[in-house]
LUMFI-469701 format. One line per 8 residues: number of its first residue (from 1); for each residue x, y, z of N, C-alpha, C, O. Coordinates in steps of 0.1 Angstrom, whole numbers, always signed. Example, Ala and Ser with C-alpha at 12.3 -4.5 7.8 and 13.67 -1.06 7.14 Angstrom:
1) +132,-57,+78,+123,-45,+78,+132,-33,+78,+142,-33,+85 ~ +128,-22,+71,+137,-11,+71,+129,+0,+79,+134,+11,+80 $
//
This chain:
1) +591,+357,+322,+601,+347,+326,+610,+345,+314,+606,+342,+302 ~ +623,+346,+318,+631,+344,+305,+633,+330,+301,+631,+321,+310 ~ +637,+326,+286,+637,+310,+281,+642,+303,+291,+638,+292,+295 ~ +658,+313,+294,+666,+299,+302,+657,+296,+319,+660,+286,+324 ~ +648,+304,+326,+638,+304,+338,+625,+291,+331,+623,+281,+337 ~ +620,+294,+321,+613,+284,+314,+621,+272,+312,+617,+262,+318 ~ +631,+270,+304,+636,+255,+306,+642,+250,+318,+639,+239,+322 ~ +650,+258,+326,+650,+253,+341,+636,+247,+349,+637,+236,+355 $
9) +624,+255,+349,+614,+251,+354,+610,+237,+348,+609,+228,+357 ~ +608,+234,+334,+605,+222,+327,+610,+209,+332,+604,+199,+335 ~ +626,+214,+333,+639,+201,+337,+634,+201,+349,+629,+189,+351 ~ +632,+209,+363,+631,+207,+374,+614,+197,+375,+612,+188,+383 ~ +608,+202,+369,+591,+197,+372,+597,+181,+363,+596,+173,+371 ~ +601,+177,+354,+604,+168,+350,+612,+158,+357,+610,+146,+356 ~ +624,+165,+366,+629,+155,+376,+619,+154,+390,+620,+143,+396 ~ +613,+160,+392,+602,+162,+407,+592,+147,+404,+589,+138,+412 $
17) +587,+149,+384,+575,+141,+391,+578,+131,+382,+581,+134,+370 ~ +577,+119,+386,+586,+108,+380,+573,+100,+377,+576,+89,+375 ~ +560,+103,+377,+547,+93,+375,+539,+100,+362,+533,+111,+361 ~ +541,+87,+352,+531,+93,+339,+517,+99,+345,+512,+99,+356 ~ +514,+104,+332,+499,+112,+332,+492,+99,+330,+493,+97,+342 ~ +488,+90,+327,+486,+75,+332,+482,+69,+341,+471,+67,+345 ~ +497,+66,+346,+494,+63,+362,+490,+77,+371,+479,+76,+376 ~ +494,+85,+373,+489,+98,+382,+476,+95,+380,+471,+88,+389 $
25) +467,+98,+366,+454,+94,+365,+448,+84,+375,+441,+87,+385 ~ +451,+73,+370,+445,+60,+378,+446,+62,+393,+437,+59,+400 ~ +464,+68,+399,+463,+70,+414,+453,+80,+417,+446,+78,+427 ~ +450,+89,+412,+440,+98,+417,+428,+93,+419,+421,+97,+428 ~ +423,+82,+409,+405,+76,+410,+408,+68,+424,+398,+63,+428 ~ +419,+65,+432,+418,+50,+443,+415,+64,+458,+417,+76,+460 ~ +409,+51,+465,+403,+56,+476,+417,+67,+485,+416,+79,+489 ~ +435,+55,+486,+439,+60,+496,+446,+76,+490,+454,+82,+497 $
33) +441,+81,+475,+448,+94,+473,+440,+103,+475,+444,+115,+474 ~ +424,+97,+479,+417,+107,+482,+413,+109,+499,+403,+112,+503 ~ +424,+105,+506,+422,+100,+517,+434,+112,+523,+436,+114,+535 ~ +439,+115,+516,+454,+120,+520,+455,+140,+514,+457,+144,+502 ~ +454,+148,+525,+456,+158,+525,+447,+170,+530,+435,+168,+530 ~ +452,+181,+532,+443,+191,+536,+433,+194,+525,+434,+196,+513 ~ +419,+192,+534,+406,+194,+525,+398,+201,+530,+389,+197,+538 ~ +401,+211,+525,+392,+226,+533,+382,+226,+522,+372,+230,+528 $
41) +379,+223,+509,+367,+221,+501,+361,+215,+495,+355,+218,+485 ~ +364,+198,+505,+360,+189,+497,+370,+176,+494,+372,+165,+497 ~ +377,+187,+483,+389,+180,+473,+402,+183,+480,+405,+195,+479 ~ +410,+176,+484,+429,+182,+490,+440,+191,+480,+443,+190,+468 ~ +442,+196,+488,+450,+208,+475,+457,+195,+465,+456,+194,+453 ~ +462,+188,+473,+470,+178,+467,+464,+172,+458,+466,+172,+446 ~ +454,+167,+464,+444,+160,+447,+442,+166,+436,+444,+162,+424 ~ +437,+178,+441,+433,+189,+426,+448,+191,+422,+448,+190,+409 $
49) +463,+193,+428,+471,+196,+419,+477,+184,+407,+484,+185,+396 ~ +471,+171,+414,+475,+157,+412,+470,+160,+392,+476,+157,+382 ~ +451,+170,+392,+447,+166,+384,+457,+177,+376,+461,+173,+365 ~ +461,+187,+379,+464,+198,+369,+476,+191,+363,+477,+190,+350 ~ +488,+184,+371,+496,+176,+367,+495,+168,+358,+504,+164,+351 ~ +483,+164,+358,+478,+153,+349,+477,+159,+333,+481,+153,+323 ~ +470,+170,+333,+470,+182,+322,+485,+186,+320,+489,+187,+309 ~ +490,+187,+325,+507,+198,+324,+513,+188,+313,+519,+192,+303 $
57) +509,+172,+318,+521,+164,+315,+515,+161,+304,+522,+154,+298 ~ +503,+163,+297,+495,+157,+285,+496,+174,+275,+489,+175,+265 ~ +503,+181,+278,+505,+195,+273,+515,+197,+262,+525,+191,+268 ~ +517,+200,+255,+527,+204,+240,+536,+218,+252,+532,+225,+261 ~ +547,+216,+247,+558,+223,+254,+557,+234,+250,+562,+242,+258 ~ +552,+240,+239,+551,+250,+236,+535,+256,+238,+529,+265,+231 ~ +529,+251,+248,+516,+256,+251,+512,+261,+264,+501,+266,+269 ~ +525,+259,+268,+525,+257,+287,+524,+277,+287,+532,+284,+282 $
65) +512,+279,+297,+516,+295,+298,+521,+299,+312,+518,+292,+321 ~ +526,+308,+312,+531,+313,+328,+521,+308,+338,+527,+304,+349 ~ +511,+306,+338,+503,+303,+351,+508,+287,+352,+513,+284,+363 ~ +508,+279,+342,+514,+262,+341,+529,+265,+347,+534,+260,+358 ~ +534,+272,+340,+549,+276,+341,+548,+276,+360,+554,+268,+366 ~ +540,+284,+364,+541,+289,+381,+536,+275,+390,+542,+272,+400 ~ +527,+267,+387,+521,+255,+392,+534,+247,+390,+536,+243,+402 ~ +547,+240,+379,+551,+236,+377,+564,+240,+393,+570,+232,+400 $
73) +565,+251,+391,+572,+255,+399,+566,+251,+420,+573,+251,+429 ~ +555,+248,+420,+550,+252,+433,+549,+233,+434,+553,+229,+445 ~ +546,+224,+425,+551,+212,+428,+560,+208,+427,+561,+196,+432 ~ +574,+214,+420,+590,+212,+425,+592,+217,+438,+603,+213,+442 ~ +587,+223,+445,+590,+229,+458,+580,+221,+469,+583,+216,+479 ~ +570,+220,+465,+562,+209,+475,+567,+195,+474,+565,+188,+485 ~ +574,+189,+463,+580,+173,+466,+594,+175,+468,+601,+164,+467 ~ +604,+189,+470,+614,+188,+479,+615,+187,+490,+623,+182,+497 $
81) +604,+195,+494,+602,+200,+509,+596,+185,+515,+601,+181,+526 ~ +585,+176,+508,+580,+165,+515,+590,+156,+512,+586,+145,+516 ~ +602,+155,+505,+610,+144,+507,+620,+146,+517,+628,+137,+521 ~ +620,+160,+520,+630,+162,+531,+622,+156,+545,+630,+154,+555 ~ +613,+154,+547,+603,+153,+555,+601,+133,+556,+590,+129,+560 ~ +608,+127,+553,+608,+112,+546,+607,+103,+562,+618,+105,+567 ~ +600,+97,+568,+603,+92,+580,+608,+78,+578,+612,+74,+567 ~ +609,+73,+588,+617,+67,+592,+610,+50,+585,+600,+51,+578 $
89) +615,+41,+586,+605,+28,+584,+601,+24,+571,+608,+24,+561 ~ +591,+20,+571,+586,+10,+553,+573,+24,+549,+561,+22,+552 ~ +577,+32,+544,+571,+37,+539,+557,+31,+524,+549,+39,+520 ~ +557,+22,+522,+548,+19,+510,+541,+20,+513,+536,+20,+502 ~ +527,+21,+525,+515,+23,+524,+515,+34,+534,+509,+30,+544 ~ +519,+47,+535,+522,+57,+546,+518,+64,+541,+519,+64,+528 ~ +511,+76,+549,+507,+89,+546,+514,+98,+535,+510,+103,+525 ~ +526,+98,+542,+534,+106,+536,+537,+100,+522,+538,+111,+516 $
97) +538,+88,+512,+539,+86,+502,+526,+87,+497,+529,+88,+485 ~ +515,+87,+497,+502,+92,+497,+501,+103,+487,+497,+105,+475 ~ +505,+109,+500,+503,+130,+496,+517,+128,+483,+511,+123,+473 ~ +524,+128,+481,+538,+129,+475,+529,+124,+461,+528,+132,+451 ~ +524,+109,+461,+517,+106,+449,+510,+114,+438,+512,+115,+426 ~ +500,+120,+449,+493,+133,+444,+496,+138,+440,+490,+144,+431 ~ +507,+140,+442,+519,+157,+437,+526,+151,+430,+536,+158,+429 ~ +526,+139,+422,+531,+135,+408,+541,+128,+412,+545,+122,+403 $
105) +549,+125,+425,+562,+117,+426,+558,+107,+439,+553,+110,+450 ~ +563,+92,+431,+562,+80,+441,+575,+80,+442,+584,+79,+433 ~ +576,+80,+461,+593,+79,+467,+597,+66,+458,+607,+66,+451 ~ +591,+56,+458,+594,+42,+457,+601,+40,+442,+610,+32,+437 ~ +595,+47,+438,+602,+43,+419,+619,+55,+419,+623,+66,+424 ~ +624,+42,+411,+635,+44,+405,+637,+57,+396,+648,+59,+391 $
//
């Protein structure tokens, strides 16, 4: 992957997920983030990616390797695709902002 494919990826995963390693943390320990997504083993893809995010975002920029690099990429494309997907109504306690949390972006914040 060339530099300028690497800092594109960075800027994009940086605008996608708008929730510290922090807060993601904390949202991952509460009941309704473990309530929310496909769980063929237990854990929802969404949760486990919730935690790698949690690592990505606690990572030195210069440590990140192509495999981070490619996950980075696969949660900019999963919280495009689920905000295109945004229904209708008061979203704050809804499924769909749920799963989105997992995946590092709360609709709700600025």
């Amino acid at each position: 992957m060339s530099d300028d494919d690497q800092e594109q990826t960075r800027k994009d995963f940086g605008d996608a997920v708008n929730m510290t390693a922090a807060t993601l943390e904390k949202w991952l320990g509460t009941d309704e983030s473990k309530e929310v997504g496909d769980k063929q083993s237990g854990e929802s893809t969404g949760h486990a990616s919730g935690r790698r995010i949690v690592s990505l975002l606690r990572k030195k920029r210069d440590d990140l390797t192509d495999d981070d690099l490619k996950h980075m990429r696969k949660v900019v494309g999963y919280v495009h695709r689920h905000l295109a997907q945004r229904p209708g109504g008061d979203v704050e306690d809804s499924r769909w902002r749920y799963s989105l949390m997992n995946w590092g972006h709360d609709p709700l914040e600025k």
